[in-house]
C-alpha positions in Angstrom: 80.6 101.0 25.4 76.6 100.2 25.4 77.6 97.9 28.6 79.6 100.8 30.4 76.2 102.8 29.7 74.0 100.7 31.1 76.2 100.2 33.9 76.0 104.2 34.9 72.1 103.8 34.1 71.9 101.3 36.8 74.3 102.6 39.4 71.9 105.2 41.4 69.4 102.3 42.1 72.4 100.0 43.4 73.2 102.6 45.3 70.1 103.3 46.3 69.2 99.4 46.9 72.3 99.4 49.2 71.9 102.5 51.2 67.8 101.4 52.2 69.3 97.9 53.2 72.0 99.6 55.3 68.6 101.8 56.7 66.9 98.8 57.2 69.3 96.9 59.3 70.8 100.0 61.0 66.8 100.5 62.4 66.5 96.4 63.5 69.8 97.0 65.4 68.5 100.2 67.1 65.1 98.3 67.7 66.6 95.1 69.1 69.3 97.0 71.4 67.2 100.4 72.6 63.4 100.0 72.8 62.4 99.0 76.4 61.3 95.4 76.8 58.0 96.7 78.1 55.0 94.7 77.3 55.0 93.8 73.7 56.0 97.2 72.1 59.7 95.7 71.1 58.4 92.8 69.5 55.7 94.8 67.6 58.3 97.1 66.2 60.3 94.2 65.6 58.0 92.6 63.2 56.3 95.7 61.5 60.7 96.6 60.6 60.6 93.1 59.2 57.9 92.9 57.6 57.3 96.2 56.5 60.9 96.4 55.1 62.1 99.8 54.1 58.6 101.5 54.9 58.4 99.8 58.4 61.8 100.9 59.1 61.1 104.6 58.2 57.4 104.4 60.2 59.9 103.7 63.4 62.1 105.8 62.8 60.0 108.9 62.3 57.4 108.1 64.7 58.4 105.6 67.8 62.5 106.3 67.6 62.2 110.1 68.5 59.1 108.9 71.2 62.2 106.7 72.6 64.6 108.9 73.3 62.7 111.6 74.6 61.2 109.3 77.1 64.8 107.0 77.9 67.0 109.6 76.2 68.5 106.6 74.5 
């Protein structure tokens, strides 16, 4: 019983481990296959997603992913 309880304990922040992961690689795909291979932007955001892990990913995708695609409309 104590380990079905601890079990529920831990399930949002599996959850929540696996939906940021899921962020993470969903905004390295979107990087890699959308941003314009002008000058060294791509690689930039590239490494700051990479480095930067979840935080990284959410600084692109609030800030340079709507700059994107209101300039490429991709």
């Amino acid at each position: 019983m104590e380990a079905l309880i601890g079990l529920a304990c831990m399930l949002p922040f599996i959850l929540l481990s696996i939906a940021g992961t899921v962020f993470w690689i969903w905004m390295l795909v979107d990087c890699l296959t959308k941003e314009p291979s002008e000058g060294n932007d791509k690689i930039i955001w590239v490494l700051v997603i990479v480095f930067l892990q979840i935080i990284g990913a959410a600084v692109y995708y609030f800030v340079r992913r709507p700059e994107r695609i209101s300039q490429t409309g991709q």
